[in-house]
C-alpha positions, 0 to 999 in steps of 0.5 A, a space after each residue: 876371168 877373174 874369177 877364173 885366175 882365183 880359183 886357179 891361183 887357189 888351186 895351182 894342181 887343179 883342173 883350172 890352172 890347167 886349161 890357163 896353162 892350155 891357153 899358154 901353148 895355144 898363144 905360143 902357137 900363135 906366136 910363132 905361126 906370127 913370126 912365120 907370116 911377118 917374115 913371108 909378108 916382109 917382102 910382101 907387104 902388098 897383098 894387105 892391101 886390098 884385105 886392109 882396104 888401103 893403098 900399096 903404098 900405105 902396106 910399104 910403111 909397114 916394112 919399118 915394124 917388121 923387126 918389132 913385131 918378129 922381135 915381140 913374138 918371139 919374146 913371148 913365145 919364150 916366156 910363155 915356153 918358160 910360164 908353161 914348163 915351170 907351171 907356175 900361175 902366177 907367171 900364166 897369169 901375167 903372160 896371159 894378162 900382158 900378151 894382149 895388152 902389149 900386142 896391141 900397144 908394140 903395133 899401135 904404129 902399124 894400126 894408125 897407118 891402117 887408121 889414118 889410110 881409111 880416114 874420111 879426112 884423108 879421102 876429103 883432101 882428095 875430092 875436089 873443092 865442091 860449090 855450093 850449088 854441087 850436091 855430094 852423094 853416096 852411092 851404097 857407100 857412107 864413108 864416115 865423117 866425110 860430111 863434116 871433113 867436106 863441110 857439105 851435106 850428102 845425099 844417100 842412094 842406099 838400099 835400107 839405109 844400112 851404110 849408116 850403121 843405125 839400127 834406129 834409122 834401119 827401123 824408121 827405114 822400114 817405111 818406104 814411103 817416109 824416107 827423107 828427102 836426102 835418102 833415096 831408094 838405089 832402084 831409084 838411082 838412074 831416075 834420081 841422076 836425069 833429074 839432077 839440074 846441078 852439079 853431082 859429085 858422087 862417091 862410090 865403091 870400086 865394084 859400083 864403077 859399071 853403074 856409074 859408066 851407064 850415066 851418060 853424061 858420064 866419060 869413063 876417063 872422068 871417074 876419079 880413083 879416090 883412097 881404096 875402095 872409094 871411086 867418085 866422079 863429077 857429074 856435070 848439070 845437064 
């Protein structure tokens, strides 16, 4: 980029100017189709919920940055009008070098809402204390941190191991027949549940609910809704 901006400032009539002062309208376009969406959500804030992964009541918090965000598109819709009618590069290039950086910082607030929604911190507060002898497992599901924030470790029903997001234990997974002992193959699942002889508190997604409704020692009213999309449930020892 550059490199880009060199031969553009270099050069204000050449053909790289000109895709730079391209790239301008496009962002204005951007800008304004941003402030038709915050102001159609605006009174709308629950349908980011389940795109977002995080509560209804966590979307009402973003009614506050409402005016912020409409008030930031605007702005740079009309710098950016004013660097593309003036075909100025230099202007171009600070727009286009300011847009993301301020798009970013002007919304930090409503990306830490977001954050702070799905923190494994937030969803270890909501799990009941766990004894010692309780042994924590992840159904396809490895919300991160949860095991430092439980200070508990967990066992992991997965398919490949890919909840880890490691493509070095997805390539030492491979070899089914070495797993650890604390992965265990989902075809495995109900048989790993019967031979439980502790308490199992297990964490899953939403979707999984039915699986967990098949466990008999399971009562449908004893699943527990935890932060989006996470359900759990304390399995008691046999």
């Amino acid at each position: 980029m550059a490199r880009f901006f060199e031969r553009a400032l270099a050069n204000p009539d050449g053909k790289t100017a000109r895709i730079a002062c391209r790239a301008v309208v496009g962002i204005v376009g951007l800008c304004f189709v941003g402030v038709i969406a915050v102001a159609y959500l605006s009174t709308r804030m629950g349908l980011l919920a389940r795109p977002l992964g995080i509560s209804v009541a966590d979307t009402d918090q973003f009614k506050q940055y409402v005016s912020i965000s409409i008030g930031f598109f605007l702005v740079f819709a009309m710098f950016g009008l004013m660097a593309r009618n003036k075909r100025d590069v230099g202007l171009v290039f600070i727009y286009l070098t300011l847009f993301p950086l301020l798009l970013f910082n002007v919304n930090f607030g409503i990306l830490k809402i977001v954050f702070s929604a799905k923190a494994a911190e937030k969803l270890a507060l909501q799990i009941p204390a766990l004894s010692p002898q309780t042994e924590l497992a992840c159904l396809e599901c490895f919300p991160s941190g949860l095991t430092f924030y439980l200070n508990h470790k967990a066992t992991l029903i997965t398919q490949d191991g890919r909840e880890l997001t490691s493509n070095y234990i997805l390539f030492c997974l491979k070899d089914k027949s070495n797993w650890p002992a604390n992965l265990i193959n989902v075809a495995d699942f109900e048989q790993w549940v019967s031979r439980r002889n502790h308490p199992v508190y297990l964490v899953t997604n939403e979707k999984n609910r039915f699986e967990l409704e098949k466990i008999k020692r399971i009562k449908t009213t004893d699943i527990q809704p935890l932060i989006p999309p996470y359900i759990g449930v304390l399995i008691p020892a046999p």
